[in-house]
C-alpha positions as CSV (number, residue, x, y, z in Angstrom):
1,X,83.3,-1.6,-3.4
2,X,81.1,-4.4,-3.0
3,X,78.6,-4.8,-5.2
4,X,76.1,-7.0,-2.6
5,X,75.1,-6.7,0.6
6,X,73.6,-9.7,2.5
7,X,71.0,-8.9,5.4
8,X,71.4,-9.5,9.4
9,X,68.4,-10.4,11.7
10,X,67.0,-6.4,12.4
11,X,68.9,-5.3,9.5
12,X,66.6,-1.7,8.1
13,X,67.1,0.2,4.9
14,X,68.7,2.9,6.7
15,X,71.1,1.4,8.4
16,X,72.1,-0.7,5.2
17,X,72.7,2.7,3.4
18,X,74.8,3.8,6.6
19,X,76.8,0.9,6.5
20,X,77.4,0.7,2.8
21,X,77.8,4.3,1.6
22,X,78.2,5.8,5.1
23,X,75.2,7.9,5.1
24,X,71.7,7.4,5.9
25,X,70.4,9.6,3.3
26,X,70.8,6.9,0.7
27,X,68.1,4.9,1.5
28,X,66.1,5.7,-0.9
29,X,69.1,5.1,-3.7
30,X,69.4,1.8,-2.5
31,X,65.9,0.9,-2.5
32,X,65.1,1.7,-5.7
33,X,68.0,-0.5,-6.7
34,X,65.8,-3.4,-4.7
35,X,62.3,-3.0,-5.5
36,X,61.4,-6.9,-4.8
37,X,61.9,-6.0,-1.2
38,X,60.7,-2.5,-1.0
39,X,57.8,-3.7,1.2
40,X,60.2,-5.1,4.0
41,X,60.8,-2.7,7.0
42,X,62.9,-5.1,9.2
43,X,65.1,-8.0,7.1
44,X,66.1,-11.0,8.3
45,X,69.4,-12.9,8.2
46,X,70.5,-13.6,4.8
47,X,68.8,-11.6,2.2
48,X,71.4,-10.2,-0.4
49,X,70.6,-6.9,-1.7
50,X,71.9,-5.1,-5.1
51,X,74.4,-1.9,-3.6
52,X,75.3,-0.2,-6.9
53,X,78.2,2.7,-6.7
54,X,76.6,5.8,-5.6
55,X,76.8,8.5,-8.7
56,X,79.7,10.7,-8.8
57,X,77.3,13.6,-8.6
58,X,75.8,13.1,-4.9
59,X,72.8,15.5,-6.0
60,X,71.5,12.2,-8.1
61,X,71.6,9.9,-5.5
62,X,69.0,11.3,-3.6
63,X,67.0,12.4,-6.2
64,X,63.6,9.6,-6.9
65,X,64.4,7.7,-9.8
66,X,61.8,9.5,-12.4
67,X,64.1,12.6,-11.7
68,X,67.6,11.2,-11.9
């Protein structure tokens, strides 16, 4: 799996997570794995994000990181 995504114009969290790990319900995983750009809705072209393997228990994935 790649370890990187980079951005398109329109590009939002959720449908980053969809596209990497299939799912839209890891947004929040992959957010917390790019807090320098937690305050972008909407990317632009270009930006190259950190996309970490999900756990191999799913339960922690979607758990906020003070719980995991």
């Amino acid at each position: 799996m790649e370890t990187t995504y980079t951005t398109r114009q329109g590009d939002a969290w959720d449908a980053i997570a969809y596209r990497v790990y299939g799912a839209e319900r890891y947004a929040g995983f992959l957010m917390e794995h790019n807090l320098r750009h937690l305050d972008t809705f909407s990317f632009g072209p270009g930006v190259v994000l950190q996309t970490p393997e999900l756990p191999a228990d799913d339960k922690l994935a979607n758990l906020p990181i003070w719980r995991s």
